[in-house]
N, C-alpha and C positions, 0 to 999 in steps of 0.2 A: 372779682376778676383782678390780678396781675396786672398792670400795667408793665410796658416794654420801659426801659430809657426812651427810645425816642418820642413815646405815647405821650411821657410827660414832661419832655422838654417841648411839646410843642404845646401844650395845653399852658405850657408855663412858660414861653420863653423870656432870653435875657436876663437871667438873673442869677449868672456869672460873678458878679458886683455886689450882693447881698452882702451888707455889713451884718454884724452881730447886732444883737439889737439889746443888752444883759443890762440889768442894773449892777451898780457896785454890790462887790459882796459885804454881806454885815458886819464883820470886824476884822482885826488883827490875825486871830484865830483861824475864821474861815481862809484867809490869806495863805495864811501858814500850812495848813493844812490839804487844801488844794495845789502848791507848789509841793509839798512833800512828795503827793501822790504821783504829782506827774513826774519829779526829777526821779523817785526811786524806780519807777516804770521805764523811764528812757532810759537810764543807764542799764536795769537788769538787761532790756530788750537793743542795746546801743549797735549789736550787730545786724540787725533788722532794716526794711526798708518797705515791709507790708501790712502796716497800723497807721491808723489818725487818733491822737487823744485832743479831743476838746475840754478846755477849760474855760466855764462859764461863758461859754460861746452856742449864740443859738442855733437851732435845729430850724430848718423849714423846709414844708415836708406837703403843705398845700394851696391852691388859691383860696381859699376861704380865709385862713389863717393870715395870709397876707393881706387883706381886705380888712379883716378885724382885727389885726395889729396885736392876736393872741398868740404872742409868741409864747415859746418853750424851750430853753436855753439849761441843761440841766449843769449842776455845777463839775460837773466831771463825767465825759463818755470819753470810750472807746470804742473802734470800730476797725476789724480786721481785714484782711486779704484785702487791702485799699492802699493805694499810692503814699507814704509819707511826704508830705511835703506840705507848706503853707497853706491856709486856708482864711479866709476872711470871715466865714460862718461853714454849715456845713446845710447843703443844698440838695437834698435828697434826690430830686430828680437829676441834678447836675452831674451826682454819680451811681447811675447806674440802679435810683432804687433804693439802695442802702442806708437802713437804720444802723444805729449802734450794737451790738453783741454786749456791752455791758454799759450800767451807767449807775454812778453813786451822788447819791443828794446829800449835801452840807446842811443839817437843820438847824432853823433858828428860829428864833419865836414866832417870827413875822410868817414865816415858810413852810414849817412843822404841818401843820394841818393837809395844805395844798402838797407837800411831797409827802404824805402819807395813804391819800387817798385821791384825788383830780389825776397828778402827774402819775402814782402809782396805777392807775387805771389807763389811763395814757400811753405809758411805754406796756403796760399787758396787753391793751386792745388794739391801739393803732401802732404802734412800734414794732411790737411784737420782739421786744427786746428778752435776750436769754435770763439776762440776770441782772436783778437790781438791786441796789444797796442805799442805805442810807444812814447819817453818822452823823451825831451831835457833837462837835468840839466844846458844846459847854457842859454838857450832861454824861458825854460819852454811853449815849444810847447807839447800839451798834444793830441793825435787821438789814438779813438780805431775804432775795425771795428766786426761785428760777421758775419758767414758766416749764410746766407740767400737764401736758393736754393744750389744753385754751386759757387757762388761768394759771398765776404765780401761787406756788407752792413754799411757804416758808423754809429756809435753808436751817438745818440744826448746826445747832455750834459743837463744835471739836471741848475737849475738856479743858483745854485751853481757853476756850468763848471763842476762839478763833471761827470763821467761814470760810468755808471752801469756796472757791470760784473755779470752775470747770472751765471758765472762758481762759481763764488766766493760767490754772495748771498753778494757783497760789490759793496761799491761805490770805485772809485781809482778818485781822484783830488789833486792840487795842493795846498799847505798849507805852508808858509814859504819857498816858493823858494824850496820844494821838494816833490814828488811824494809819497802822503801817503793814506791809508784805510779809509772807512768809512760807519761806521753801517749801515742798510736803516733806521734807525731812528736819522741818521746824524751825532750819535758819532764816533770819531775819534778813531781810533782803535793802542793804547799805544804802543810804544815800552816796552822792558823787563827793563829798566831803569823808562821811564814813570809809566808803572803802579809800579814797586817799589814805586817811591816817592808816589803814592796816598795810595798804600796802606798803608805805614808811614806817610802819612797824618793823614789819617781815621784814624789808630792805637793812633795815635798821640792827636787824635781830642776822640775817643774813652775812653783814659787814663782822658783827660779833663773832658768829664763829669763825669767819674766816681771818679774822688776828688772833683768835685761840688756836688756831689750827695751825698758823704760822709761827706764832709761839711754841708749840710742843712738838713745830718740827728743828725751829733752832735750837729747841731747848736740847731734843734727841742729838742734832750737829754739839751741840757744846759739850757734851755727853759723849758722845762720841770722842772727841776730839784729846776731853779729860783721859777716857779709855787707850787712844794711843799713846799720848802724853805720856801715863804711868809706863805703859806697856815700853817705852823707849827708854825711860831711867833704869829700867828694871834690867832691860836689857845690859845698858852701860855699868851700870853696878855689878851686875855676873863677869863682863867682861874683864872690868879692875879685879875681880877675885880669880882671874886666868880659866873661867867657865865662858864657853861659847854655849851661849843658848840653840838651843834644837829646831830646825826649821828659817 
């Protein structure tokens, strides 16, 4: 049975205040790689205001789990049609019910096993999360899975290795040794740095034509100007020879 919001805000209350509860992540890498995801996410999506992305922020979702201090904190969800705005963990009951729609696991030695099969059974059975990903920054081992009936259904890769995510309406493949976006028209989807530089490209490239443009129209004026220039000696010269030009 469903529980309502309010069914289990009362079964749970107060717990508005719930900090994250997340170990540090394992390296540089992990670092690197979870800030990617999230900054390329927030800029594609920057005109939005109906997604939460957590990063390595935990999920709590029951009393039991609070009792047994068995958190599960995955290193990167998302979760749609929900309020953007700050969050301290994310409190299942506090909104409404709501798991994540998507969630990608960063694996590491320590992690690998438990997000392959505990947490993968986890977001299938109790989450009931659409689609799950997971991605080694040291191995670049890349699997997603979307749930298909009652169970996660391996997602095939594009000929690119790339995976489709339906939640996202992207592709997620690897690209330089890091897990990045990509259009279904196969564009790579920029970081907030990236598209900087292009658009100081374009801008760049922009200013270009237009002092070519300003140039080949003085140039046309000087041009011009040579053209009357002659046309007026010419004139003066017929007149010394007692010919009045025509017109």
């Amino acid at each position: 049975m469903v529980m309502t919001a309010q069914q289990l805000a009362d079964l749970m209350p107060d717990a508005t205040q719930l900090d994250s509860n997340e170990p540090e992540m394992e390296s540089s890498l992990h670092y690197t790689q979870l800030a990617l995801l999230v900054a390329c996410l927030e800029w594609l999506w920057h005109d939005r205001a109906d997604f939460f992305i957590g990063a390595n922020l935990t999920i709590y979702f029951s009393r039991e789990q609070l009792k047994s201090r068995d958190f599960r904190g995955p290193d990167f969800f998302l979760v749609k049609q929900t309020q953007k705005r700050p969050r301290r963990s994310w409190v299942v009951w506090e909104e409404g019910g709501q798991y994540p729609d998507l969630i990608i696991e960063l694996l590491s030695p320590a992690t690998a096993q438990a997000d392959r099969t505990l947490k993968k059974s986890l977001y299938q059975d109790r989450f009931r999360t659409p689609e799950y990903f997971w991605f080694s920054p040291d191995t670049l081992e890349l699997a997603g899975y979307r749930l298909m009936g009652q169970r996660y259904g391996e997602i095939a890769p594009s000929q690119e290795g790339w995976l489709w995510s339906e939640v996202l309406n992207l592709f997620v493949g690897v690209q330089g040794g890091v897990l990045r976006y990509f259009q279904p028209s196969g564009e790579l989807v920029p970081t907030p740095a990236e598209a900087a530089m292009v658009a100081q490209a374009e801008a760049q490239q922009a200013q270009v034509e237009v002092q070519q443009a300003q140039t080949e129209v003085q140039q046309a004026q000087a041009e011009a100007q040579q053209a009357a220039d002659r046309a007026a000696r010419l004139t003066e010269q017929l007149r010394a020879l007692g010919i009045e030009p025509e017109g």
